[in-house]
PQR file with spaces between the fields and no chain letter, atoms N, CA, C, O and H, PARSE charges and radii, in Angstrom:
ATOM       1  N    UNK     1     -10.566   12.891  -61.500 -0.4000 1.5000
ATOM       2  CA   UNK     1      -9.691   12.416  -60.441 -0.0000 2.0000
ATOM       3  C    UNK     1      -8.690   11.431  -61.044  0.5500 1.7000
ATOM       4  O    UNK     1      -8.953   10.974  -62.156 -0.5500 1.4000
ATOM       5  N    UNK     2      -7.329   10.980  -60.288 -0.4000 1.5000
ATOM       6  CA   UNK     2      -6.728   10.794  -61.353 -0.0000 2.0000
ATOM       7  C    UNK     2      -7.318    9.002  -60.685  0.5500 1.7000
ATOM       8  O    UNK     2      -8.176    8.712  -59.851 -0.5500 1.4000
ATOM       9  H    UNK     2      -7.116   11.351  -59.385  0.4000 1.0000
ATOM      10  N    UNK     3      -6.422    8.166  -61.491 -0.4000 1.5000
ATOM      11  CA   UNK     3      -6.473    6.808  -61.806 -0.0000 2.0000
ATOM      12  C    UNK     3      -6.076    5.915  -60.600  0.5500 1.7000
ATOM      13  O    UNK     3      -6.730    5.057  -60.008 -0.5500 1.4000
ATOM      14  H    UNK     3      -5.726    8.401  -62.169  0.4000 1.0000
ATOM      15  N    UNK     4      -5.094    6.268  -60.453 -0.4000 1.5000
ATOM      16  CA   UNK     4      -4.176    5.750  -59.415 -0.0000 2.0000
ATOM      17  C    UNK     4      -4.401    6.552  -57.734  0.5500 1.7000
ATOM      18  O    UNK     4      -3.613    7.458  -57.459 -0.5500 1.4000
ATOM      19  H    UNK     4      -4.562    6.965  -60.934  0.4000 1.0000
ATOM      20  N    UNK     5      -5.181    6.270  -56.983 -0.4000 1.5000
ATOM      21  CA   UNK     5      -5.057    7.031  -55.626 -0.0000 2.0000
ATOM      22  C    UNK     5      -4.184    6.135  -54.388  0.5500 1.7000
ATOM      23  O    UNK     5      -3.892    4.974  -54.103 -0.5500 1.4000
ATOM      24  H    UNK     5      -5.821    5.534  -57.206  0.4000 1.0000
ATOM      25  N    UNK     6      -3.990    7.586  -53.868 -0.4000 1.5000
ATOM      26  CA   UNK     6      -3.022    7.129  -52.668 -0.0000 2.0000
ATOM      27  C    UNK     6      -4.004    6.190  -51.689  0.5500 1.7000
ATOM      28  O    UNK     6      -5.219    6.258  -51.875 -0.5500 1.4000
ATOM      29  H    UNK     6      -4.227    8.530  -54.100  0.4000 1.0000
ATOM      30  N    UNK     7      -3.501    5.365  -50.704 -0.4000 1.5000
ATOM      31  CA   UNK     7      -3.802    4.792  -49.629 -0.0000 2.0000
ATOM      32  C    UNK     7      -4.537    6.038  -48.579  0.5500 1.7000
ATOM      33  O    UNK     7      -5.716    5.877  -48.262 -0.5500 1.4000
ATOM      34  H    UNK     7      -2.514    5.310  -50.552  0.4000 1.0000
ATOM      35  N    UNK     8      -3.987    6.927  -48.211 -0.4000 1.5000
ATOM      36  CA   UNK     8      -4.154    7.747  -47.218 -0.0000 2.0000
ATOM      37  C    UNK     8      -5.766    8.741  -47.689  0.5500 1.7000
ATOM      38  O    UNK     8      -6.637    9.155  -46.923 -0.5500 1.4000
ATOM      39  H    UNK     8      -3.029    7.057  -48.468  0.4000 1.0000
ATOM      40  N    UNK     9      -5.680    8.869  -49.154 -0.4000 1.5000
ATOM      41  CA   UNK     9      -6.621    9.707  -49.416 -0.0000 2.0000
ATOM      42  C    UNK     9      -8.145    8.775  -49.778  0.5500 1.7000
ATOM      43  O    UNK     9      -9.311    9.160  -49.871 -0.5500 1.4000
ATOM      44  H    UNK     9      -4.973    8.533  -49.776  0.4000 1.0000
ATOM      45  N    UNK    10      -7.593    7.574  -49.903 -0.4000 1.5000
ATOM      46  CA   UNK    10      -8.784    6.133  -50.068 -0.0000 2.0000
ATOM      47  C    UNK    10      -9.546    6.335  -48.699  0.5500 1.7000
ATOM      48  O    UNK    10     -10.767    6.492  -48.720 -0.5500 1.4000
ATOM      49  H    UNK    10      -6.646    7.262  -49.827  0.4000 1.0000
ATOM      50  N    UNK    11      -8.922    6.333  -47.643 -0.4000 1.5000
ATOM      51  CA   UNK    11      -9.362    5.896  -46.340 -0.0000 2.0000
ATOM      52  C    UNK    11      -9.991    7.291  -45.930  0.5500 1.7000
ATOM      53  O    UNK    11     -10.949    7.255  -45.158 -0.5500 1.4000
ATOM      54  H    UNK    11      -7.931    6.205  -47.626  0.4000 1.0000
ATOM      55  N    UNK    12      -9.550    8.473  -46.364 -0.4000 1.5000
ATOM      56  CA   UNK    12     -10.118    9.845  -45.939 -0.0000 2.0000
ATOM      57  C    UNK    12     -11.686   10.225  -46.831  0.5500 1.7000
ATOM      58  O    UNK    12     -12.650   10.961  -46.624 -0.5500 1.4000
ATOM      59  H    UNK    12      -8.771    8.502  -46.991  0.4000 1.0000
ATOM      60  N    UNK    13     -11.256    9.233  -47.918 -0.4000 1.5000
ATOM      61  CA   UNK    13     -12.755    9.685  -48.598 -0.0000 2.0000
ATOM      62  C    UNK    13     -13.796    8.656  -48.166  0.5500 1.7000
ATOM      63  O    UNK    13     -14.979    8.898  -48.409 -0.5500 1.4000
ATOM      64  H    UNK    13     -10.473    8.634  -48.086  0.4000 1.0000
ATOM      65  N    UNK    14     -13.400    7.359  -47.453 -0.4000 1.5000
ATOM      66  CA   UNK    14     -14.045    6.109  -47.067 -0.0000 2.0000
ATOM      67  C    UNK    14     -14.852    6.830  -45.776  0.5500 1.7000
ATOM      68  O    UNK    14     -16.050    6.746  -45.505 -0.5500 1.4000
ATOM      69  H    UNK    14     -12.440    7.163  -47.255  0.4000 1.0000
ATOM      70  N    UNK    15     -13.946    7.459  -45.176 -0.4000 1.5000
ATOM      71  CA   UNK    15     -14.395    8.226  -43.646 -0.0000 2.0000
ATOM      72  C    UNK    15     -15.681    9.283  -43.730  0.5500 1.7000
ATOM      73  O    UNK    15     -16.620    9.341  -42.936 -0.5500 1.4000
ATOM      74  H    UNK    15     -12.973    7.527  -45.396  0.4000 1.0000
ATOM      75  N    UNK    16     -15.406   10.322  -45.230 -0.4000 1.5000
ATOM      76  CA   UNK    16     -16.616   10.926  -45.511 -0.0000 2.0000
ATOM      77  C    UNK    16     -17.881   10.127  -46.024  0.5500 1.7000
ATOM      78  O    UNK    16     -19.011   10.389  -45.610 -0.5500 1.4000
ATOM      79  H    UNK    16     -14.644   10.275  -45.876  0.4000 1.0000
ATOM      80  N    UNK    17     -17.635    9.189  -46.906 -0.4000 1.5000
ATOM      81  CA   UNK    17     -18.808    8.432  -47.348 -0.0000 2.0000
ATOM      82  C    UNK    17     -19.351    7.799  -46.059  0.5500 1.7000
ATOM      83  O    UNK    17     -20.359    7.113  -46.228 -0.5500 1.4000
ATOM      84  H    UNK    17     -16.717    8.976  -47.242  0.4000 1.0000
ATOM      85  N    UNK    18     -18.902    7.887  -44.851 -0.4000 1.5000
ATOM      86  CA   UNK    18     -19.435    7.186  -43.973 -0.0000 2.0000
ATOM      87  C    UNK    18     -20.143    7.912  -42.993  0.5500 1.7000
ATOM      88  O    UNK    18     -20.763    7.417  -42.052 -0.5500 1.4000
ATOM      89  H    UNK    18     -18.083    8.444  -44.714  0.4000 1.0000
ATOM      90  N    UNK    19     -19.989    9.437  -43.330 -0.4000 1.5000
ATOM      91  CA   UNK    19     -20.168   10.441  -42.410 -0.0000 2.0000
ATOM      92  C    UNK    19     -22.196   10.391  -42.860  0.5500 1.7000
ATOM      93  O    UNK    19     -23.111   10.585  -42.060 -0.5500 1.4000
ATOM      94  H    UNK    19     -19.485    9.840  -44.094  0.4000 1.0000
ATOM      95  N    UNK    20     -22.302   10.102  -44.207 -0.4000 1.5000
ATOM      96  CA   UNK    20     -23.390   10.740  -44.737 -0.0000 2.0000
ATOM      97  C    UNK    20     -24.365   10.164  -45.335  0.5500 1.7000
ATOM      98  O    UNK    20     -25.053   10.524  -46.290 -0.5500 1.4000
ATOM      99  H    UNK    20     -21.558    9.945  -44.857  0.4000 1.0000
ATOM     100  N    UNK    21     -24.378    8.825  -44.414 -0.4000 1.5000
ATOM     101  CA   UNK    21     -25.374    7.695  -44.272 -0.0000 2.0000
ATOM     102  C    UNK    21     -26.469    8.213  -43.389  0.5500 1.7000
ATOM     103  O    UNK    21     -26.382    9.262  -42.751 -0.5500 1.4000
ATOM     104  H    UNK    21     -23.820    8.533  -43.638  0.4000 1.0000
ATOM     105  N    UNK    22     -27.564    7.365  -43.395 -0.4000 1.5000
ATOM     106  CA   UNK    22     -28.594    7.852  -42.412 -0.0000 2.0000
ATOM     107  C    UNK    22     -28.109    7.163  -41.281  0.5500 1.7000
ATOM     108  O    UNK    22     -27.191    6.343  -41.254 -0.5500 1.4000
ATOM     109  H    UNK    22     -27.634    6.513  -43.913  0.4000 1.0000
ATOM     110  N    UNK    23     -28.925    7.638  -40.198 -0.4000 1.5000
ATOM     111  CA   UNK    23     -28.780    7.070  -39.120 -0.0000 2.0000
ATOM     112  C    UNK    23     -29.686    5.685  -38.774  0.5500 1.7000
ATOM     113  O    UNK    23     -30.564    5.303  -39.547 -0.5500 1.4000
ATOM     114  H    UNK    23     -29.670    8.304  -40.220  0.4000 1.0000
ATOM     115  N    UNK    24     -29.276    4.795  -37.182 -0.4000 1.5000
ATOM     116  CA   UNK    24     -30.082    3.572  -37.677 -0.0000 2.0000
ATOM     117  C    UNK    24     -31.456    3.963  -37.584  0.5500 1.7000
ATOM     118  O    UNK    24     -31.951    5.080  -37.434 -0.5500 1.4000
ATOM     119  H    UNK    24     -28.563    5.105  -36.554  0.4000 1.0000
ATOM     120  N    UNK    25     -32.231    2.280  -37.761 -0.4000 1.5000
ATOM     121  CA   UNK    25     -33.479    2.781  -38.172 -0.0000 2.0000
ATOM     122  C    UNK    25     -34.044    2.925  -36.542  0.5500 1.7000
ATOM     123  O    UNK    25     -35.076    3.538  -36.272 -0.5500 1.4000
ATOM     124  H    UNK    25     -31.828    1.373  -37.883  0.4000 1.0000
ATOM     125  N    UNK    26     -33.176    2.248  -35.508 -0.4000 1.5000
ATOM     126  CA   UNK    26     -33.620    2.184  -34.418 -0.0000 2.0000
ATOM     127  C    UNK    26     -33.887    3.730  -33.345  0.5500 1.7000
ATOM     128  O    UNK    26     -34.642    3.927  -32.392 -0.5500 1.4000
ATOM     129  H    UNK    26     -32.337    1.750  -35.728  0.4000 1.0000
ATOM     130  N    UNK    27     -33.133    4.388  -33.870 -0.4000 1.5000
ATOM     131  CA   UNK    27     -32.914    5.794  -33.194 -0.0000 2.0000
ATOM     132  C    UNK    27     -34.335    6.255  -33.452  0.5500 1.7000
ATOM     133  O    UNK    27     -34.682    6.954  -32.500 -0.5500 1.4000
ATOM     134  H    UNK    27     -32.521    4.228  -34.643  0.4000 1.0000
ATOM     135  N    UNK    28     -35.584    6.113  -34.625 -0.4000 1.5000
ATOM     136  CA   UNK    28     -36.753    6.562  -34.750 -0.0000 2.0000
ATOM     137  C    UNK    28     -37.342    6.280  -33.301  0.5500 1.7000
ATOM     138  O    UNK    28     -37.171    7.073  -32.375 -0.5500 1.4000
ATOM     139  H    UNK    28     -35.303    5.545  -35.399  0.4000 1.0000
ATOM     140  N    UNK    29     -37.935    5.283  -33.196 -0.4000 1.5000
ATOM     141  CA   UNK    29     -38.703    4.794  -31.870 -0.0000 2.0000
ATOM     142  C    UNK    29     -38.068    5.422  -30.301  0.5500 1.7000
ATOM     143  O    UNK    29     -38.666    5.873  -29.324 -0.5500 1.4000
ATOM     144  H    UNK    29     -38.074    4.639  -33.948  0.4000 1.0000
ATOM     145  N    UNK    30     -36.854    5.251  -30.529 -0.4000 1.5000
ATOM     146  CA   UNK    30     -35.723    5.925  -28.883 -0.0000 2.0000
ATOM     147  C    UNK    30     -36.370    7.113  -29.106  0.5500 1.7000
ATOM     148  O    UNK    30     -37.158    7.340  -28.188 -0.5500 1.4000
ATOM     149  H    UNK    30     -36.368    4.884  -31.322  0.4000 1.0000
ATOM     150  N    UNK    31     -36.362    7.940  -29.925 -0.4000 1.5000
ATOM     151  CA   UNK    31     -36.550    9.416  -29.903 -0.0000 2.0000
ATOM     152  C    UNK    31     -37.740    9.644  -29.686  0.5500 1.7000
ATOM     153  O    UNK    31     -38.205   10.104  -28.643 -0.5500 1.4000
ATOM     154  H    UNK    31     -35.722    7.756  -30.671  0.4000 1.0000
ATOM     155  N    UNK    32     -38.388    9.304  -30.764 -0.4000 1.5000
ATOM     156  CA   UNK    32     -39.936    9.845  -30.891 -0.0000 2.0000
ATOM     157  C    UNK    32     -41.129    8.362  -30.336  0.5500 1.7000
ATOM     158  O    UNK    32     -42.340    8.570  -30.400 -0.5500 1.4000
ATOM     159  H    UNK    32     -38.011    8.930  -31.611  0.4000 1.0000
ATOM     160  N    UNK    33     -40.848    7.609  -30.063 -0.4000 1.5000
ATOM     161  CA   UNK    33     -41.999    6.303  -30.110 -0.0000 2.0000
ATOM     162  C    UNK    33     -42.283    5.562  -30.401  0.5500 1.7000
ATOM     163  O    UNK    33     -42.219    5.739  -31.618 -0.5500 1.4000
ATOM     164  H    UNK    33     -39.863    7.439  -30.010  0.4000 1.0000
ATOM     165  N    UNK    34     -42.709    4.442  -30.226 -0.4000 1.5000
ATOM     166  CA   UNK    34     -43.576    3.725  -31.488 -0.0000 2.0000
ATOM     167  C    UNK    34     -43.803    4.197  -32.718  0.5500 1.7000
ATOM     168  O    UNK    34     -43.332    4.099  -33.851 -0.5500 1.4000
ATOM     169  H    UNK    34     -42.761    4.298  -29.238  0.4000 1.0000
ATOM     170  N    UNK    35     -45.012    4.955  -31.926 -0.4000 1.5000
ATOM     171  CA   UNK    35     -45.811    5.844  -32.915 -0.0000 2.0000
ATOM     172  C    UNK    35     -45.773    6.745  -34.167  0.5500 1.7000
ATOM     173  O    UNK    35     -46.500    6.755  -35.160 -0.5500 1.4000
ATOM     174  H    UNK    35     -45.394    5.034  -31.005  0.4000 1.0000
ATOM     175  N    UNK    36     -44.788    7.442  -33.851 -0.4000 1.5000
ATOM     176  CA   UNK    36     -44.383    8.386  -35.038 -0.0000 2.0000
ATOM     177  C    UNK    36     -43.563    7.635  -35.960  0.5500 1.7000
ATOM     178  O    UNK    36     -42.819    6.716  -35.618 -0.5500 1.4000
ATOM     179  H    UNK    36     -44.197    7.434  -33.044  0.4000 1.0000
ATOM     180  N    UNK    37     -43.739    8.100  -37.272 -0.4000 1.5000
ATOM     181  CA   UNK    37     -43.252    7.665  -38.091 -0.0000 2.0000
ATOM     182  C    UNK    37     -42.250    9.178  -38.857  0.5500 1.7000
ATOM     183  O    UNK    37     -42.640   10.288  -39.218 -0.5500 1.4000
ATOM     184  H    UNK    37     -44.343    8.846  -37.550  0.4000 1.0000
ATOM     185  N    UNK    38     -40.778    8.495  -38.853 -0.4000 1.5000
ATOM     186  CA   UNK    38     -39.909    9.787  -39.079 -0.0000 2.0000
ATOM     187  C    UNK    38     -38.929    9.084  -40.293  0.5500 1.7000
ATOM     188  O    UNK    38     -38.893    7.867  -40.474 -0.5500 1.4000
ATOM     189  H    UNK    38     -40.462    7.594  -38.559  0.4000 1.0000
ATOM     190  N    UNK    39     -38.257    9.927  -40.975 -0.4000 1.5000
ATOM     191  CA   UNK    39     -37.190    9.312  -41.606 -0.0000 2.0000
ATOM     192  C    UNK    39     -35.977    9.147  -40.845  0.5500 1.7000
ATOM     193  O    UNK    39     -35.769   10.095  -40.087 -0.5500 1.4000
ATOM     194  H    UNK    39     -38.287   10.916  -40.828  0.4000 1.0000
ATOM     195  N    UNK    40     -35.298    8.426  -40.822 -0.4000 1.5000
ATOM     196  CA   UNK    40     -34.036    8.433  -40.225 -0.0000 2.0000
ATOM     197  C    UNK    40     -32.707    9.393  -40.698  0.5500 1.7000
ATOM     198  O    UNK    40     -31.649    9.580  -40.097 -0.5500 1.4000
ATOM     199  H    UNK    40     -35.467    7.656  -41.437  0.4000 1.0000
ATOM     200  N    UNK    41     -33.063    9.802  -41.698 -0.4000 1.5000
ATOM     201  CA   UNK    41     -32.218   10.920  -42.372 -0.0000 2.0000
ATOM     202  C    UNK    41     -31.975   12.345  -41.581  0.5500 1.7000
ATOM     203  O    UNK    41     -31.231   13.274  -41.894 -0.5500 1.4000
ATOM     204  H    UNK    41     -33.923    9.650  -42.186  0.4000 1.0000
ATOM     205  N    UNK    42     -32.936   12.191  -40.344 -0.4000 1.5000
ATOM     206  CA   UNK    42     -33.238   13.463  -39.830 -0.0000 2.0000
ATOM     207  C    UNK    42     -31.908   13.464  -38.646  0.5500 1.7000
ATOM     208  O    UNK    42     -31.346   14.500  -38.291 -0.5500 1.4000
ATOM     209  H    UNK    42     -33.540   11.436  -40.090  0.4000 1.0000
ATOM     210  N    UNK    43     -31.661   12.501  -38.292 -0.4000 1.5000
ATOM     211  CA   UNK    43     -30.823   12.182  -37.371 -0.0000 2.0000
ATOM     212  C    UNK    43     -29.272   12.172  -37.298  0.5500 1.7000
ATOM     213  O    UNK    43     -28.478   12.046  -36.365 -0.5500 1.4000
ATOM     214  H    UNK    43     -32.117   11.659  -38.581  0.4000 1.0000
ATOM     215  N    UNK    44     -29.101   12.413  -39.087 -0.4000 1.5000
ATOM     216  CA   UNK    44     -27.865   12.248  -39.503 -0.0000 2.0000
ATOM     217  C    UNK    44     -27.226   13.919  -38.966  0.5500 1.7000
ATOM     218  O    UNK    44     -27.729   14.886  -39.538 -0.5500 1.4000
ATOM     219  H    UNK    44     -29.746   12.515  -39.845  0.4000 1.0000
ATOM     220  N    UNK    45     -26.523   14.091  -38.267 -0.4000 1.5000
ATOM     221  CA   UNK    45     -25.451   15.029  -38.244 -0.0000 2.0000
ATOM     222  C    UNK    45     -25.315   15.774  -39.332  0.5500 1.7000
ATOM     223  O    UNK    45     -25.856   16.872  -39.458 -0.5500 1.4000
ATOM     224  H    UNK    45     -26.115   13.305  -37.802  0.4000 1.0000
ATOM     225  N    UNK    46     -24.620   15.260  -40.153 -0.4000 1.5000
ATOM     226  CA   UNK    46     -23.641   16.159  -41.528 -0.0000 2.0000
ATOM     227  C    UNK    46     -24.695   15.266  -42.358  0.5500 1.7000
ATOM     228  O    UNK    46     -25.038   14.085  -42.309 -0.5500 1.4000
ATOM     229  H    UNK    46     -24.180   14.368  -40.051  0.4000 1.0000
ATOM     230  N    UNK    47     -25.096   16.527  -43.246 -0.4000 1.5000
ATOM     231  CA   UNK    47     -25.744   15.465  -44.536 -0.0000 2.0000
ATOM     232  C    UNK    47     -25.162   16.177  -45.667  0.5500 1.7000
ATOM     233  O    UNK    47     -25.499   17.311  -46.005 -0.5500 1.4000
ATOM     234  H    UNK    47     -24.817   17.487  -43.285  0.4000 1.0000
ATOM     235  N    UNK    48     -24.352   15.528  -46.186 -0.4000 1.5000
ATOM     236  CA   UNK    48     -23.997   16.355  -47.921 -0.0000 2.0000
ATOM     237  C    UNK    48     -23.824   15.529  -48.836  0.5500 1.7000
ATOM     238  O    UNK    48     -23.583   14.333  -48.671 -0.5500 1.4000
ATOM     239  H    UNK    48     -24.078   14.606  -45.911  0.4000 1.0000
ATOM     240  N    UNK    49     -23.954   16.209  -50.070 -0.4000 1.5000
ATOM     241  CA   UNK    49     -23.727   15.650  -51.517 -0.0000 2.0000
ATOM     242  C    UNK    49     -22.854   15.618  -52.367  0.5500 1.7000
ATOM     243  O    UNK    49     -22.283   16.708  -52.369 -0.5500 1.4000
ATOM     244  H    UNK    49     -24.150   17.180  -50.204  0.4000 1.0000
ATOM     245  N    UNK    50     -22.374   14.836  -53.213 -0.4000 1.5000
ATOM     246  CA   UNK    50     -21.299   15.023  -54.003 -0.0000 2.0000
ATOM     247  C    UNK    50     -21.769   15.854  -54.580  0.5500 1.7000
ATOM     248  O    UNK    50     -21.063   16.851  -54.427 -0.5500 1.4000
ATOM     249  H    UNK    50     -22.838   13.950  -53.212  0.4000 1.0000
ATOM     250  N    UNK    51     -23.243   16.220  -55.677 -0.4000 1.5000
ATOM     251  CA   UNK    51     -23.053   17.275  -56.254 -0.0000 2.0000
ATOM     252  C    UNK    51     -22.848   18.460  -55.348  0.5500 1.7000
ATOM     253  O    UNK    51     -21.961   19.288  -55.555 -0.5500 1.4000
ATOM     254  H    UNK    51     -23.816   15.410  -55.801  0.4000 1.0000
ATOM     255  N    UNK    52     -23.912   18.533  -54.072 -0.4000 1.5000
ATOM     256  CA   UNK    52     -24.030   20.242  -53.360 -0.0000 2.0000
ATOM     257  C    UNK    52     -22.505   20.691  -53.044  0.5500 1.7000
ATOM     258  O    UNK    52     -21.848   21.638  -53.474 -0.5500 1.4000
ATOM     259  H    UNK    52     -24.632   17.860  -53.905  0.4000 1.0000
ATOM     260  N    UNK    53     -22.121   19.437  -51.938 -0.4000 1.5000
ATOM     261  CA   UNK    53     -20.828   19.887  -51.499 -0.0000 2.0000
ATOM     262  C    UNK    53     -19.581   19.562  -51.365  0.5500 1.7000
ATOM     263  O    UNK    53     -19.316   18.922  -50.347 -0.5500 1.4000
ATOM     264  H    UNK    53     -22.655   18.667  -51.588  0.4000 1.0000
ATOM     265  N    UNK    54     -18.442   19.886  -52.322 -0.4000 1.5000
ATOM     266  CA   UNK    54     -17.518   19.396  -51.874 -0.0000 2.0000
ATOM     267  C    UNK    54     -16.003   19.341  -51.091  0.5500 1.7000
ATOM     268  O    UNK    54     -15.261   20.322  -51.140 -0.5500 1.4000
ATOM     269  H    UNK    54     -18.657   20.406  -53.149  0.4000 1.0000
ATOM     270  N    UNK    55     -15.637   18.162  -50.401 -0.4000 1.5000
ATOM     271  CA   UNK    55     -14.861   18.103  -49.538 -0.0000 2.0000
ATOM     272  C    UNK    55     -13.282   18.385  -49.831  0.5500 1.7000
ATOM     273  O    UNK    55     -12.720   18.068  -50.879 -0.5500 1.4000
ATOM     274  H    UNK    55     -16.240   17.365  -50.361  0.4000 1.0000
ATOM     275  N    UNK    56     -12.837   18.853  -49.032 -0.4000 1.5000
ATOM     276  CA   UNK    56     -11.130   18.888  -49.268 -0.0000 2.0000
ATOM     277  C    UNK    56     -10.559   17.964  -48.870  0.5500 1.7000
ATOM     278  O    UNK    56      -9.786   18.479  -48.062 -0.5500 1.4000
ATOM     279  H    UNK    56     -13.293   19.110  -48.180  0.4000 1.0000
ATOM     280  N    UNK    57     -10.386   16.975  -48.856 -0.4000 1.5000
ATOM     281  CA   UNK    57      -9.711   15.386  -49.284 -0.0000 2.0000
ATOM     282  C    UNK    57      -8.368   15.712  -49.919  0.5500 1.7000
ATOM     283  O    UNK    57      -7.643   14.806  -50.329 -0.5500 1.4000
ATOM     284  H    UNK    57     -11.014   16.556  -49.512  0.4000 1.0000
């Protein structure tokens, strides 16, 4: 990638890195309980990787 990036394409790749966080930790208990114990990863919408997949940015 080169050295120097634009403003516009900073903020478009800021938007994906943000897409593909887990979700909070609070959404476990709302959903499922106390009780269960889940990852929060499950909750995430879009989950991808820089290696698996990449974006057109």
């Amino acid at each position: 990638m080169a050295r120097f990036k634009h403003l516009s394409k900073k903020l478009r790749l800021i938007k994906y890195g943000k897409r593909t966080r887990w979700a909070p930790f609070w959404t476990v208990p709302k959903i499922y309980g106390t009780g269960r114990r889940v990852h929060p990863g499950r909750h995430t919408d879009v989950k991808r990787s820089w290696r698996r997949t990449k974006i057109k940015a």
